[in-house]
C-alpha positions as CSV (number, residue, x, y, z in Angstrom):
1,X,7.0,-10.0,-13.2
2,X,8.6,-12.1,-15.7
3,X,7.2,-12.9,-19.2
4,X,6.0,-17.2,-18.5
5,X,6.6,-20.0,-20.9
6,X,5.0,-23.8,-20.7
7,X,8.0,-25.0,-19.3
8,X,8.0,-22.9,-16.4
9,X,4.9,-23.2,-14.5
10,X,5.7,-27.0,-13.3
11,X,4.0,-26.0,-10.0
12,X,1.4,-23.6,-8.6
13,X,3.2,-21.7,-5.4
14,X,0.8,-22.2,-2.3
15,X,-2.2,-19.9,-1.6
16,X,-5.0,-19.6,-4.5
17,X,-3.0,-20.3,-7.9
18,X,-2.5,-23.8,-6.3
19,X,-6.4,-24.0,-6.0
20,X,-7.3,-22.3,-9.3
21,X,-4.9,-25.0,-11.2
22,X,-6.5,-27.7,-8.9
23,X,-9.9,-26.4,-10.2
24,X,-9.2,-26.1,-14.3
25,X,-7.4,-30.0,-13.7
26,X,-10.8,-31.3,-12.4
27,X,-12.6,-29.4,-15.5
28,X,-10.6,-31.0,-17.8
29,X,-9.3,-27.6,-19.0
30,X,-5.9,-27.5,-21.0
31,X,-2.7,-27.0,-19.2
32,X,-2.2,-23.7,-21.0
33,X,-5.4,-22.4,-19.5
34,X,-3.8,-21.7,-16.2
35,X,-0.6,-19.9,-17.8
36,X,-3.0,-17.7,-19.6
37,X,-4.6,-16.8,-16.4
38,X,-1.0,-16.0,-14.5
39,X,-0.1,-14.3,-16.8
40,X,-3.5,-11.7,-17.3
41,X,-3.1,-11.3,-13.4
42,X,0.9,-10.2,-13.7
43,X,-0.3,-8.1,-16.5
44,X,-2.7,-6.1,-14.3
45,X,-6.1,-8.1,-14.6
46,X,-8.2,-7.4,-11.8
47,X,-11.0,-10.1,-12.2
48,X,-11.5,-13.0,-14.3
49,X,-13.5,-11.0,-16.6
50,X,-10.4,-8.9,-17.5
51,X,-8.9,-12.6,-18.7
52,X,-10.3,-12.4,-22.4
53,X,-8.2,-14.9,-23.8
54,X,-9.9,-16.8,-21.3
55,X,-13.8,-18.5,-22.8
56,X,-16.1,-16.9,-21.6
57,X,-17.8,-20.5,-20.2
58,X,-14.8,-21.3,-18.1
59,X,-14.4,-17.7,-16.9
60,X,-18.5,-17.7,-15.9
61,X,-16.9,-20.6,-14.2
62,X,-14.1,-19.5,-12.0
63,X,-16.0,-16.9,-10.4
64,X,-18.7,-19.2,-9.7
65,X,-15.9,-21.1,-7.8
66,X,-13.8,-18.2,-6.9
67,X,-15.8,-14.7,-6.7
68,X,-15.0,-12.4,-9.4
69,X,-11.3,-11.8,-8.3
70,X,-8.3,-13.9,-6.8
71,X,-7.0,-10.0,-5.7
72,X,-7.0,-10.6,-2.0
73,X,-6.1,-6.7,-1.3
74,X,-8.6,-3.4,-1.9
75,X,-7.4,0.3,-1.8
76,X,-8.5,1.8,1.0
77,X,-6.4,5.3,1.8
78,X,-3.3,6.3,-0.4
79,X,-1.3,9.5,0.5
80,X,1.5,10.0,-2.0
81,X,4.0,12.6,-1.4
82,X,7.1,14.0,-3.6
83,X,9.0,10.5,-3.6
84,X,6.9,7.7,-1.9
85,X,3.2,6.7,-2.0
86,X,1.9,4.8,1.1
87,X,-0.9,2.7,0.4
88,X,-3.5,1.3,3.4
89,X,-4.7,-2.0,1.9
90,X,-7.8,-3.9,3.3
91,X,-7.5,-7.8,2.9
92,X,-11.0,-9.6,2.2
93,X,-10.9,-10.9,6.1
94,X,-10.9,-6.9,6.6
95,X,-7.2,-6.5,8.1
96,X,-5.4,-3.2,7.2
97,X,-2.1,-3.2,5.9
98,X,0.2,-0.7,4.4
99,X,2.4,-0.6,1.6
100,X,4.6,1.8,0.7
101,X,6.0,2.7,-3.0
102,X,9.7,4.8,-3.0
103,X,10.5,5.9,-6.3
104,X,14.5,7.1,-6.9
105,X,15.7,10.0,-9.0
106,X,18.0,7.3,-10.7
107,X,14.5,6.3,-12.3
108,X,13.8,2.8,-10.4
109,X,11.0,2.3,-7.3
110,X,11.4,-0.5,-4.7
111,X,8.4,-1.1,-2.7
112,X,7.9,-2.1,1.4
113,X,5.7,-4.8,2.2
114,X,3.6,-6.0,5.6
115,X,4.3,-9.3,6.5
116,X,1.6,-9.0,9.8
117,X,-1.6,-7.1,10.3
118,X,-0.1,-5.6,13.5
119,X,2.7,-7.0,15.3
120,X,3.4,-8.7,18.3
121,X,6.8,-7.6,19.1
122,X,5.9,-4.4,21.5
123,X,8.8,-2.8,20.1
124,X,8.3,0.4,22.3
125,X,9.4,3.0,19.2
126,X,6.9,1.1,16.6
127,X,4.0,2.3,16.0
128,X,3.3,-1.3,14.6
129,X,4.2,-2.6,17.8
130,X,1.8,-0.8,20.0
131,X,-1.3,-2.3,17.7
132,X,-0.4,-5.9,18.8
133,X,-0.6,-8.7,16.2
134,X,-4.0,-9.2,14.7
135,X,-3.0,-12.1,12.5
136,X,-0.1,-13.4,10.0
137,X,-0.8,-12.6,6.2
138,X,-1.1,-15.6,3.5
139,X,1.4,-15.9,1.1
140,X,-1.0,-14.6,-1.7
141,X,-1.7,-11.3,0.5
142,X,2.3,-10.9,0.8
143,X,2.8,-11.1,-2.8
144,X,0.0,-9.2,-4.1
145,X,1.8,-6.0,-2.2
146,X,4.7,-6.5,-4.5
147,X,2.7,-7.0,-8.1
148,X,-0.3,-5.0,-7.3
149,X,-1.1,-3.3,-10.5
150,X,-0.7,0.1,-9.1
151,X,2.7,0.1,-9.2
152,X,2.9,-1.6,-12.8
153,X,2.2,2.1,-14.1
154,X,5.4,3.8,-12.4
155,X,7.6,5.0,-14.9
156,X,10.2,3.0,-14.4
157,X,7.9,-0.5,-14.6
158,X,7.6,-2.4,-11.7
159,X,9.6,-2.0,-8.7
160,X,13.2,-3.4,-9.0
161,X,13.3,-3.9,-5.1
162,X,11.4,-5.8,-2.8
163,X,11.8,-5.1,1.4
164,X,10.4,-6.9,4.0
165,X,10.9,-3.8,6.1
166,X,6.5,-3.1,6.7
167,X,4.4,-3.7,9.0
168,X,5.0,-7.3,11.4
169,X,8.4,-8.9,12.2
170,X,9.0,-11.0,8.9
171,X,10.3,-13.9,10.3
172,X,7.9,-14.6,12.7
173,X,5.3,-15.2,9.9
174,X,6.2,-18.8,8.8
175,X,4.9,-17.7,5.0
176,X,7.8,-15.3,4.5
177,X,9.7,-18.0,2.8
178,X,7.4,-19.4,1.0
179,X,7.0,-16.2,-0.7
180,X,10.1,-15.6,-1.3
181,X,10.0,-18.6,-3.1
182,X,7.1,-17.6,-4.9
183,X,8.5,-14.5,-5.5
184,X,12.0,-15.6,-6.9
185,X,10.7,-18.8,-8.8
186,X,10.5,-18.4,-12.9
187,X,7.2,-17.6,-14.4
188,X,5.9,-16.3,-11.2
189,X,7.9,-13.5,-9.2
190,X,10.9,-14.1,-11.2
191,X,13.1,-11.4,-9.4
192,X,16.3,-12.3,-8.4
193,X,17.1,-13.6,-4.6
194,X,19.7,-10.2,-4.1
195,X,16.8,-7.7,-5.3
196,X,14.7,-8.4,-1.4
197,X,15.7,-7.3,1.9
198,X,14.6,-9.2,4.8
199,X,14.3,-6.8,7.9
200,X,14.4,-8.5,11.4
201,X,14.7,-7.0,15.0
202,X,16.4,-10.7,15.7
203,X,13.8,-14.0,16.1
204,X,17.3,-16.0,15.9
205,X,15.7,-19.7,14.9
206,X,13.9,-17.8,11.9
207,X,17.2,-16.0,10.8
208,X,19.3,-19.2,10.8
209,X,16.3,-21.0,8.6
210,X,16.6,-17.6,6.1
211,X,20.1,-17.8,5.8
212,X,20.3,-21.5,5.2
213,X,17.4,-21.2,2.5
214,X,17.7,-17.9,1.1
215,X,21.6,-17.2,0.9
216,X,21.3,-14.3,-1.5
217,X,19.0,-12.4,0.1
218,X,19.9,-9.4,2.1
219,X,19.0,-9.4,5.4
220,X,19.3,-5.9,8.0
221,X,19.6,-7.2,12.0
222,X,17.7,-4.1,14.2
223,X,20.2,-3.1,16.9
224,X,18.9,0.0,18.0
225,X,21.8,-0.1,21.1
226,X,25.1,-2.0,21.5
227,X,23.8,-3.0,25.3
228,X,21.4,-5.8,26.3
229,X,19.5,-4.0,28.8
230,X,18.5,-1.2,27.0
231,X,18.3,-3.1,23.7
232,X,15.4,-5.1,25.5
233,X,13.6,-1.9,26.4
234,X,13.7,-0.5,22.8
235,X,13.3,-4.4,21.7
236,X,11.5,-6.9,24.7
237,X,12.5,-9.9,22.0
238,X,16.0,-9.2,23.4
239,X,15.6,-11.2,26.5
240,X,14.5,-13.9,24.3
241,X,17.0,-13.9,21.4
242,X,20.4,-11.6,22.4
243,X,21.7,-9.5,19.9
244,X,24.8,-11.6,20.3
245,X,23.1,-14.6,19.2
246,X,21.9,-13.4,16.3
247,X,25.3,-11.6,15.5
248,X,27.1,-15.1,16.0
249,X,24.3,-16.3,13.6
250,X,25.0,-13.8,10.9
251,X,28.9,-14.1,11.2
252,X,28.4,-17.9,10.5
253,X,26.1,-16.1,6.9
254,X,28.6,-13.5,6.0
255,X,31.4,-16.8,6.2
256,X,29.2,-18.7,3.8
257,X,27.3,-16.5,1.3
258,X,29.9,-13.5,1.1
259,X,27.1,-11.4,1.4
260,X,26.8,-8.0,3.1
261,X,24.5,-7.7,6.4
262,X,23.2,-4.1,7.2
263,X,22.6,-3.8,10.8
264,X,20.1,-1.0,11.8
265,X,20.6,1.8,14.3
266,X,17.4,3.8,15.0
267,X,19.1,7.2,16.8
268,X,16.7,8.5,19.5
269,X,17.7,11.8,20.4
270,X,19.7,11.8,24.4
271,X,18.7,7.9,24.4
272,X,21.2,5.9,22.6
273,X,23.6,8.6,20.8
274,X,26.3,9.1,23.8
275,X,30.0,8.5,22.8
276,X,29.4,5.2,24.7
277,X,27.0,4.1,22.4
278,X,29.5,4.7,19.5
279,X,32.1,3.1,21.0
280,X,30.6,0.2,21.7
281,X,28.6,-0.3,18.5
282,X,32.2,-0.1,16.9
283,X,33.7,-2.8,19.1
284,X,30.8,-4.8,18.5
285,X,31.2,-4.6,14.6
286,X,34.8,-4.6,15.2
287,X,34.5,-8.4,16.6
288,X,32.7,-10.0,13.6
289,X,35.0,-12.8,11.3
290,X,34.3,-10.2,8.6
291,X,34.0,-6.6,9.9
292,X,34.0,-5.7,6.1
293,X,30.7,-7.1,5.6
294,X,28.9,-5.8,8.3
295,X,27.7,-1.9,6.8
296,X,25.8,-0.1,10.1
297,X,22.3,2.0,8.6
298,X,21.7,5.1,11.4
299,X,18.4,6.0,10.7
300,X,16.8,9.5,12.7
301,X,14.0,8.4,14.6
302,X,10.7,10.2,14.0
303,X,7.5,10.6,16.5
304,X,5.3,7.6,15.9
305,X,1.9,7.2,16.3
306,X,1.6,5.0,19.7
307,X,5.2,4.9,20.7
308,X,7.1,6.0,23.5
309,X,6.6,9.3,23.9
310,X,9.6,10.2,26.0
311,X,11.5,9.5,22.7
312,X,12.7,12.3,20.7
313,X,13.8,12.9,17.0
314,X,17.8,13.6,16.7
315,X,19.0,17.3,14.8
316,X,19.9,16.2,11.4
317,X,23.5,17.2,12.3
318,X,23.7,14.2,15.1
319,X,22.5,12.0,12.9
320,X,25.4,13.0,10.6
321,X,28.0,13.5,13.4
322,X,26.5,9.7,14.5
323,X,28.0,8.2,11.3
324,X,31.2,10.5,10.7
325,X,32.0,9.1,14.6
326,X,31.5,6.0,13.2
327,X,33.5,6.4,9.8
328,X,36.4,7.6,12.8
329,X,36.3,4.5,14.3
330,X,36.7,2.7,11.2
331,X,33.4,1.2,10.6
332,X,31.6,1.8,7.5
333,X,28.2,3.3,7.6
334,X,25.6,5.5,6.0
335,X,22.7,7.6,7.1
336,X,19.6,5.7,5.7
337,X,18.2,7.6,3.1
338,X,14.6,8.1,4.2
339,X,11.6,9.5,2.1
340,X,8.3,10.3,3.0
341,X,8.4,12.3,6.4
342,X,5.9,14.5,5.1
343,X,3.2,11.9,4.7
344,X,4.0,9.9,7.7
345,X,5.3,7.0,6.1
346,X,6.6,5.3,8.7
347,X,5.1,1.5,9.0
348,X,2.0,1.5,10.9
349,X,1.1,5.3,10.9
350,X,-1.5,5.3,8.7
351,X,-3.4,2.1,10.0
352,X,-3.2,3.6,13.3
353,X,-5.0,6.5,12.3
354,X,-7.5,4.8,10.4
355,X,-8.2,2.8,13.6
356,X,-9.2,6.2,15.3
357,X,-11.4,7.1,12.4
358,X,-13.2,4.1,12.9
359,X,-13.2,4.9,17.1
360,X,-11.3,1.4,17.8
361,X,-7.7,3.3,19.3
362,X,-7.4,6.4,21.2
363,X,-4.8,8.6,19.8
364,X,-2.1,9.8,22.5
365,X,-3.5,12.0,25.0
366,X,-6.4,12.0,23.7
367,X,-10.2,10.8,22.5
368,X,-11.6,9.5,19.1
369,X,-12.8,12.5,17.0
């Protein structure tokens, strides 16, 4: 996070800074009081203790007020494999979420944050989905995935990109933009709007609120299949918010911010990877005000804990054949480049199987160990 001057902390962001600078105002304490402590947490301060430029007196009295941290996530699990670390967070209301770290051989990490405990979507290939929602996260639990010290010891310093792409739909948590916010202002996040990636399977009202108030960010529209029907059984939101809709929104974005939108296309091996399906997804980028700007991200679908299990994982040389048919049709696309298979680091897989542990979800076909 960025280095913080006086000048620019005019206002705490919601969540806890906003009561921590309540509570040093009704003790009288000096303004600079509450930029020290910022700045200790982006730093890597775990506690109030760690503060030391802090006195001693006003630190005995935070965590009086507070507890000994403002942290509102613990380590619980963490599998790291070659390229990506996956993290299973508790929050203090003892909701699991994970986080997951990818570092690139270019030398830079960007890191994937949850938005939801659980989701409420019932995509039928998420394993996410098949949880259900448990509850939206607070802007302070959103954030702390993205400057948790952990990641402030990575080579490269602290990831350079930030995607909305974990566990929950984004946009259906109202707090998304208000962390963005947080995230983006100076002397707090400070990251520019164009390092974060908003992932959305399509909750239209949402999407045309992001694009009016975060024009610089990117944003990547789930399509998953070119027609409605079977859109709405990969993705039941479908029937509420069409693919079309959300197209016509992000036409309207692509107009205004001269930005380019990615738009997702999870291959499911004999589902939705017919020459049908390739023709249409062409026509249906072919149709936008600015083909150009519209960049199509096949991604090979992997077994997921608590998904369909009818759905298969694609030969890497469909995949590949998926986006050179593409490339024919004159649309530009790449194969997402995806890290991790070894460690199951698709979002939700390693919440789901700590739910087993704990005897709360049966695993497919089978019983709690």
């Amino acid at each position: 996070m960025s280095r913080t001057t006086s000048h620019e902390l005019p206002k705490p962001p919601p969540g806890v800074l906003t009561e921590v600078h309540a509570f040093l105002q009704s003790l009288g304490a000096p303004a600079y009081r509450y930029q020290q402590l910022v700045s200790a947490f982006q730093r890597g301060a775990q506690s109030f203790d760690d503060v030391r430029d802090v006195p001693g007196e006003l630190r005995q009295k935070l965590v009086a007020h507070f507890g000994p941290t403002v942290i509102p996530l613990e380590v619980e699990t963490v599998r790291a494999g070659e390229q990506v670390e996956k993290v299973l967070f508790r929050t203090r209301s003892g909701a699991r979420i994970e986080t997951v770290l990818s570092r690139y051989r270019a030398g830079w990490s960007s890191v994937c944050v949850s938005t939801q405990a659980g989701c409420g979507l019932a995509c039928s290939f998420c394993a996410t989905g098949a949880m259900g929602l448990d509850r939206n996260l607070s802007v302070d639990e959103i954030c702390a995935q993205v400057v948790h010290r952990r990641w402030g010891a990575e080579p490269g310093g602290a990831p350079k990109s930030v995607a909305f792409m974990g566990m929950g739909e984004a946009l259906a948590n109202p707090n998304l933009l208000a962390s963005l916010r947080v995230l983006t202002a100076p002397g707090y996040g400070g990251l520019s709007p164009r390092r974060f990636t908003v992932s959305t399977v399509g909750l239209a009202p949402a999407l045309a609120r992001l694009t009016e108030e975060q024009p610089q960010v990117t944003i990547t529209l789930s399509v998953h299949s070119p027609f409605s029907e079977e859109r709405a059984r990969l993705i039941p939101l479908e029937r509420r918010f069409s693919l079309e809709e959300n197209l016509a929104l992000l036409d309207r974005h692509v107009l205004h911010a001269r930005r380019k939108t990615y738009l997702a296309y999870l291959l499911i091996d004999g589902l939705n990877d017919s020459e049908a399906h390739l023709a249409a997804l062409a026509r249906l980028v072919r149709r936008r005000s600015r083909p150009e700007l519209f960049h199509v991200s096949v991604i090979r679908y992997n077994a997921a804990f608590g998904a369909d299990p009818s759905y298969r994982t694609p030969s890497s040389l469909k995949v590949d054949e998926f986006v050179r048919g593409l490339h024919r049709l004159g649309i530009k696309a790449t194969r997402r480049q995806q890290f991790g298979a070894d460690i199951d680091a698709a979002c939700g897989q390693l919440h789901a199987e700590s739910l087993v542990r704990l005897g709360r979800r049966r695993p497919p076909g089978g019983s709690p160990d």
